[in-house]
VOBA-1610 file (N, C-alpha, C; in pm, whole numbers, padded with zeros to 5 digits, always signed):
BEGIN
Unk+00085-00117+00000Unk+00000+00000+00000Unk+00089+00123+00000Unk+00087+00233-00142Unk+00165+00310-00083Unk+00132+00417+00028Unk+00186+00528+00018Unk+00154+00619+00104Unk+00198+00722+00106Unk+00143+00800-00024Unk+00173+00899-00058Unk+00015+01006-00035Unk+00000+01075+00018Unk-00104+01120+00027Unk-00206+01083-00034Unk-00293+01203-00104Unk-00428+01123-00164Unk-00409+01006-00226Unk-00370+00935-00274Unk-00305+00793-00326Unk-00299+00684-00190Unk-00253+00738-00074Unk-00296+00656+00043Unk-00441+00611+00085Unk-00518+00769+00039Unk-00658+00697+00044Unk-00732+00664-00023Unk-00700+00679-00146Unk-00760+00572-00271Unk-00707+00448-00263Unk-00571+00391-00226Unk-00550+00306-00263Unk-00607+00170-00114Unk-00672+00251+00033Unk-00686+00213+00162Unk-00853+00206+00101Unk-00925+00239-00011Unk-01059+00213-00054Unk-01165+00282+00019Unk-01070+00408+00075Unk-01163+00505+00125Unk-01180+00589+00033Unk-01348+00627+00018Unk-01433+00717-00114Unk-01440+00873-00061Unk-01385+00958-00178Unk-01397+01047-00151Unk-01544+01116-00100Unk-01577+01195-00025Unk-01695+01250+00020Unk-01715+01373-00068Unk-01843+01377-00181Unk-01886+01552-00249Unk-01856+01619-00151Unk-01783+01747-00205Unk-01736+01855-00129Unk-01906+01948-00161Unk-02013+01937-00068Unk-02124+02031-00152Unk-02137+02116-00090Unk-02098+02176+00074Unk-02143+02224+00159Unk-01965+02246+00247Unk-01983+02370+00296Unk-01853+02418+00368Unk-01821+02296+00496Unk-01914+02206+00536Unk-01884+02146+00643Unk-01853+02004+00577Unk-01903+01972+00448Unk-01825+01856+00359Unk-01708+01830+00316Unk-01681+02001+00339Unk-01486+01988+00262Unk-01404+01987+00348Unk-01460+02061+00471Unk-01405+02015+00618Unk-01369+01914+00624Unk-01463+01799+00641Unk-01489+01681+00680Unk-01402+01583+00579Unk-01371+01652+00453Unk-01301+01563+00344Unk-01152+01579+00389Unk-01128+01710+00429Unk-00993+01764+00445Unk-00924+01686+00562Unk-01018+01660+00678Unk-00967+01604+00777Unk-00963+01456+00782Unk-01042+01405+00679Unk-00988+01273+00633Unk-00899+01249+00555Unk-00817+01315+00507Unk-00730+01301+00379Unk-00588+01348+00506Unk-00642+01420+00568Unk-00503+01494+00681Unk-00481+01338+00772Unk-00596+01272+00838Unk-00582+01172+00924Unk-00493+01087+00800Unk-00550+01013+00697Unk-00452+00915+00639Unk-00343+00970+00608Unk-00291+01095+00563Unk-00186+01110+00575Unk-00103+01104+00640Unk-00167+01168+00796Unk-00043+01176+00882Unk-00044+01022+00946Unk-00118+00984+00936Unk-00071+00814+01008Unk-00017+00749+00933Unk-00032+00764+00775Unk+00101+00728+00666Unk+00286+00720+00743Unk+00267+00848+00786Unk+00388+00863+00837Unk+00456+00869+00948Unk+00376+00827+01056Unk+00456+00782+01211Unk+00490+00673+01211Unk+00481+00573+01169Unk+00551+00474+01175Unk+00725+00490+01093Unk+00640+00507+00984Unk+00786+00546+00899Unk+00908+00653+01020Unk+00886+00744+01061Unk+00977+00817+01144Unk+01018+00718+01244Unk+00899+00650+01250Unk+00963+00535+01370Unk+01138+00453+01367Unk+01118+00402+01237Unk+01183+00324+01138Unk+01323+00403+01147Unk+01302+00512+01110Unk+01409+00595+01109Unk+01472+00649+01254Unk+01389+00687+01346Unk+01418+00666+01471Unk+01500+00585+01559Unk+01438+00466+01560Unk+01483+00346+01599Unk+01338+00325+01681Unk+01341+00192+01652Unk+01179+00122+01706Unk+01152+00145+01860Unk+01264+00081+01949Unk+01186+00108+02092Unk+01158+00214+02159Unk+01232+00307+02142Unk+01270+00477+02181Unk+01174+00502+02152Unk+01108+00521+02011Unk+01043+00617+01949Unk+00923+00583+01944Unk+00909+00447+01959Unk+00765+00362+01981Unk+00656+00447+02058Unk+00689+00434+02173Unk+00612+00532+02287Unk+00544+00671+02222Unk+00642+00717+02161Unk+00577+00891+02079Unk+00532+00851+01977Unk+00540+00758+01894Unk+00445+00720+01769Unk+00317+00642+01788Unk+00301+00592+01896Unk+00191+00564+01907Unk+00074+00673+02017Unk+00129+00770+02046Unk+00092+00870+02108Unk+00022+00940+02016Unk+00099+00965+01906Unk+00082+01077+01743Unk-00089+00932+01739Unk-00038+00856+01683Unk-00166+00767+01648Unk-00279+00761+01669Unk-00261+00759+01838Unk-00383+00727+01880Unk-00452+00882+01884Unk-00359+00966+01889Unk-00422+01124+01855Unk-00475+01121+01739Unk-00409+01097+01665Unk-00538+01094+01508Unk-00561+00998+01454Unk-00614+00899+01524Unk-00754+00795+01529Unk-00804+00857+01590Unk-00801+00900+01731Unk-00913+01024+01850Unk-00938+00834+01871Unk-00789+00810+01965Unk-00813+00685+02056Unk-00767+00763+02201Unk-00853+00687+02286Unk-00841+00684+02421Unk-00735+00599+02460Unk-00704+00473+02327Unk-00576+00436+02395Unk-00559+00305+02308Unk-00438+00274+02300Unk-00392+00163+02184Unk-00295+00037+02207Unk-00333-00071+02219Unk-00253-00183+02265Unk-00215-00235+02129Unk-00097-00308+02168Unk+00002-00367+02030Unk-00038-00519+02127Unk-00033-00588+02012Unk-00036-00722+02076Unk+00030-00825+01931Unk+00102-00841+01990Unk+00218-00961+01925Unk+00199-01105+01914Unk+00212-01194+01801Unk+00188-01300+01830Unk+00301-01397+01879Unk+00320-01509+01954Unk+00423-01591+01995Unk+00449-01652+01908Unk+00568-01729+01871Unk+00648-01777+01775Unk+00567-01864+01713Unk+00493-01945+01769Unk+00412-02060+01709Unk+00284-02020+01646Unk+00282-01879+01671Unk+00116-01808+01637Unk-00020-01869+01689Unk-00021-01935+01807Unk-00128-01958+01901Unk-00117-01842+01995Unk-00140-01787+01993Unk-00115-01707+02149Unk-00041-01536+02060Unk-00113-01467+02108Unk-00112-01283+02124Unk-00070-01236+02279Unk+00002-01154+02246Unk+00080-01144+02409Unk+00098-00969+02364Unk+00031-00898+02478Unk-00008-00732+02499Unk+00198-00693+02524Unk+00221-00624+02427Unk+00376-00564+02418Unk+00392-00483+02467Unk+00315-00358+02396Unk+00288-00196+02442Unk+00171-00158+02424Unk+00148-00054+02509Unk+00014+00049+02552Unk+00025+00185+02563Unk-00043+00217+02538Unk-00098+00381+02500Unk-00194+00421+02556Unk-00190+00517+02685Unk-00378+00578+02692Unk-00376+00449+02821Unk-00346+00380+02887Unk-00371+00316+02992Unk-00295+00290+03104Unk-00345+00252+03191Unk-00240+00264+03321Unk-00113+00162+03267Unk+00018+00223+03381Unk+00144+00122+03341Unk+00121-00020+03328Unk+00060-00033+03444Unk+00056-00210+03482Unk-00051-00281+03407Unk-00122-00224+03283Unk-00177-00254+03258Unk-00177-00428+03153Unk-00038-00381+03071Unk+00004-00519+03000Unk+00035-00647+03075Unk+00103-00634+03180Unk+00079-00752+03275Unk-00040-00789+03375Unk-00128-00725+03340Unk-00295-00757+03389Unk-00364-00831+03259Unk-00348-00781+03131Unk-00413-00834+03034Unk-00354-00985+02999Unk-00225-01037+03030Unk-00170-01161+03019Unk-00200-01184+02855Unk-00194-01330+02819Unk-00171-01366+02661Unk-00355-01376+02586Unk-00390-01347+02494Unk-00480-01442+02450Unk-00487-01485+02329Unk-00593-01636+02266Unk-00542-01718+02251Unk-00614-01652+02046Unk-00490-01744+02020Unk-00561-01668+01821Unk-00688-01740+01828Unk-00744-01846+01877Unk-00902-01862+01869Unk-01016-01759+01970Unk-00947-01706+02025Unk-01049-01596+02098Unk-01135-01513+02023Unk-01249-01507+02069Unk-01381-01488+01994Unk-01369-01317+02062Unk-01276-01221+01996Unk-01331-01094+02003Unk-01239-01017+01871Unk-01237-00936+01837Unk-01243-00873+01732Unk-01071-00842+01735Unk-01000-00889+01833Unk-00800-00859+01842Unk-00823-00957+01753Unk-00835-01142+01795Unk-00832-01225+01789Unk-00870-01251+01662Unk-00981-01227+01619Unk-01022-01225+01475Unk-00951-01179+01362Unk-00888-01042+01408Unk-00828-00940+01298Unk-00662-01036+01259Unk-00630-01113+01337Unk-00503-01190+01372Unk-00570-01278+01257Unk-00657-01371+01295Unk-00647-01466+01234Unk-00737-01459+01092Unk-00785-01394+01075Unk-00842-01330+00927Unk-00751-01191+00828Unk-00679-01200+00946Unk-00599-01071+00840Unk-00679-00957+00815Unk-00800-00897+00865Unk-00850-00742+00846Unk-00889-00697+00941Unk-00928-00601+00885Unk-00947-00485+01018Unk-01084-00572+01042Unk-01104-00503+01210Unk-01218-00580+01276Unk-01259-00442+01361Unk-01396-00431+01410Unk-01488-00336+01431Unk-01567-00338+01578Unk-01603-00337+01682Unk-01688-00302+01774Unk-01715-00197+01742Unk-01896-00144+01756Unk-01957-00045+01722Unk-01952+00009+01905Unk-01989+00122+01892Unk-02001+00235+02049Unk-02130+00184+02049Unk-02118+00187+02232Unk-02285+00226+02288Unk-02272+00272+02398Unk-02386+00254+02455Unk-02426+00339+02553Unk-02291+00355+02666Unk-02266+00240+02703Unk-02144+00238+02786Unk-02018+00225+02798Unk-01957+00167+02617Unk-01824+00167+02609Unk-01756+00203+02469Unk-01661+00321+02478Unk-01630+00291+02344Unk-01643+00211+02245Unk-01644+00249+02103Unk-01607+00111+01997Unk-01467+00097+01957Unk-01395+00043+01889Unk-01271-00025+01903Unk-01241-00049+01738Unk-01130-00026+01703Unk-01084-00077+01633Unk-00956-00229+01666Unk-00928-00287+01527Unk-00825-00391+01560Unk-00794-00433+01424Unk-00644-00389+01428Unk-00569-00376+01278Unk-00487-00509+01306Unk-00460-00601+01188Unk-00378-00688+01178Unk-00249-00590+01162Unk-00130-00679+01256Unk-00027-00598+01137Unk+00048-00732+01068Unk+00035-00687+00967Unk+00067-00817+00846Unk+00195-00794+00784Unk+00265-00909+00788Unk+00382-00915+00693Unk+00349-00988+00561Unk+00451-00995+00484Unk+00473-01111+00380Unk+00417-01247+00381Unk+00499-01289+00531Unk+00490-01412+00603Unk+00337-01404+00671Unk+00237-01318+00683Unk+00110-01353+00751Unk+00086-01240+00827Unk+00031-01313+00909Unk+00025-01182+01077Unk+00107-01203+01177Unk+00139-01117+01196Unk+00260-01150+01330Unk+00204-01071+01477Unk+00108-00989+01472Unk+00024-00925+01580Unk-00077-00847+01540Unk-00105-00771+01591Unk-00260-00661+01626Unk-00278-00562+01713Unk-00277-00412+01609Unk-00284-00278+01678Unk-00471-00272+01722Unk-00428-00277+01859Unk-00611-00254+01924Unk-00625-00099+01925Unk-00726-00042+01912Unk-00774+00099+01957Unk-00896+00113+02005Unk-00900+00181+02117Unk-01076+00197+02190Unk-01071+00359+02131Unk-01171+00363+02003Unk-01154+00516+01941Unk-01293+00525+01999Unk-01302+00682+02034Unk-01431+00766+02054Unk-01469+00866+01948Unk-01584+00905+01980Unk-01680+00989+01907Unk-01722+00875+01750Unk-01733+00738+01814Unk-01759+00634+01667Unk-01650+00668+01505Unk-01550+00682+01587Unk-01432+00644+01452Unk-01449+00512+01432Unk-01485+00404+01478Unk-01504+00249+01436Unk-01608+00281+01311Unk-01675+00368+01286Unk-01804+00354+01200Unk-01763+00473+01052Unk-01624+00534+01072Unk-01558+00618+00962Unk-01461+00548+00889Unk-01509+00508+00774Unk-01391+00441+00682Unk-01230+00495+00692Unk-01230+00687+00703Unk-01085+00669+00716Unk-01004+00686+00819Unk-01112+00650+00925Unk-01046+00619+01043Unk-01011+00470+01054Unk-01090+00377+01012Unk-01036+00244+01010Unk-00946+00274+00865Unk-00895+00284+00752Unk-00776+00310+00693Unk-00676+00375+00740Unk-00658+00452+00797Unk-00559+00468+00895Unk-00498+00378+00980Unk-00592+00333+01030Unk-00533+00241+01192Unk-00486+00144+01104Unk-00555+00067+00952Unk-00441-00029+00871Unk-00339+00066+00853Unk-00328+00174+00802Unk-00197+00233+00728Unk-00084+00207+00843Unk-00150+00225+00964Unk-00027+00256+01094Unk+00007+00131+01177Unk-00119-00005+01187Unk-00087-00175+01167Unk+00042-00175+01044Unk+00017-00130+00940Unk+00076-00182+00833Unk+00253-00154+00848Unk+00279-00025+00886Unk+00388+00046+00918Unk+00458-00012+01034Unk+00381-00052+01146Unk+00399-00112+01261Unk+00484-00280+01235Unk+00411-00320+01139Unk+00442-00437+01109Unk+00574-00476+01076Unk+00587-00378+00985Unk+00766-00307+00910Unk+00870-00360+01052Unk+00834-00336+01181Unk+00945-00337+01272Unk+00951-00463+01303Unk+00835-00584+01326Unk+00830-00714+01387Unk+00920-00812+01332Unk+00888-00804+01204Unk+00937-00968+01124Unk+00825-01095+01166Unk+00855-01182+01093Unk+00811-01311+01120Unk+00813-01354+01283Unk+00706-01384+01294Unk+00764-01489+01507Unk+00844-01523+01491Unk+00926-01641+01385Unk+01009-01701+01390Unk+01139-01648+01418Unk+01144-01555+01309Unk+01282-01472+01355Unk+01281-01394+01470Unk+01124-01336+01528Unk+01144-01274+01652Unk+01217-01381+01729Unk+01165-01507+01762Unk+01209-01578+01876Unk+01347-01626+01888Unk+01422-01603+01783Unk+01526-01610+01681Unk+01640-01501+01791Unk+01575-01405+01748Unk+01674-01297+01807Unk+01668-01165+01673Unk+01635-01256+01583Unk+01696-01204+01432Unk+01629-01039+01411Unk+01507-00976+01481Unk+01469-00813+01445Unk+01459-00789+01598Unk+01460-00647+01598Unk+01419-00619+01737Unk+01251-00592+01747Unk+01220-00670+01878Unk+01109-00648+01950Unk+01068-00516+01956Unk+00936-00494+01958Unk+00894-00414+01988Unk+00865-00369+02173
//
């Protein structure tokens, strides 16, 4: 997918919106600004260096998704099992409270892992809705960017193209399980 501006969101199969009305071109502008700029935090990442810079790129992210907060979840070498890496937007201790879960788990991390797409919880009355981006290599899936987005970004196409553009970028740092368990890329 590249990721070159408008070309990021044609090619992420998000439709442009008629500009007919001053609050339409708004609304176009700030979707074309969100895929862009999540085009490119990962990439700075890259250039950064992954663990350092991790922390502030997923900060930028979850700011334009308009997430309350964003878990990375990695899969184990054998790809049974998703294990919470890093977090965004939640208390410290939070990744060692959430422990592993399993690639047959029936919720929408779990799914996006083992189907390879983005996956959806809609908002209601009492809890955010959520996004959950595979991040996919060559070799498959190797984990899953979660987001609890508000004001129903789960229900805006280029808010879910984004959260792939920035899964997708994310992915760039993992490698295969195999070689993670290997030694062979660095962890996230």
């Amino acid at each position: 997918m590249g990721l070159c501006g408008g070309n990021a969101l044609r090619r992420a199969g998000v439709r442009a919106v008629s500009a007919v009305g001053h609050h339409d071109r708004t609304l176009e502008r700030r979707r074309e600004d969100l895929v862009e700029s999540a085009a490119g935090l990962p990439v700075r990442v890259r250039v950064e260096g992954a663990p350092r810079a991790l922390p502030p790129a997923l900060e930028r992210a979850a700011r334009h998704l308009d997430a309350s907060g964003l878990v990375i979840w990695v899969a184990d070498p054998d790809g049974r099992e998703l294990l919470p890496v890093m977090a965004h937007g939640y208390p410290q201790n939070l990744i060692s409270r959430l422990g592993s879960m399993s690639r047959d788990a029936e919720n929408v991390t779990a799914a996006a892992f083992r189907t390879g797409l983005v996956q959806t919880v809609n908002a209601d009355k009492i809890s955010h809705g959520a996004i959950a981006a595979p991040l996919m290599t060559p070799a498959g899936p190797v984990g899953v960017m979660a987001a609890e987005v508000l004001n129903d970004g789960e229900r805006r196409e280029a808010t879910r193209a984004a959260a792939a553009i920035v899964a997708a970028q994310l992915a760039t740092l993992m490698g295969p399980p195999a070689a993670r368990s290997q030694g062979k890329t660095e962890a996230v």
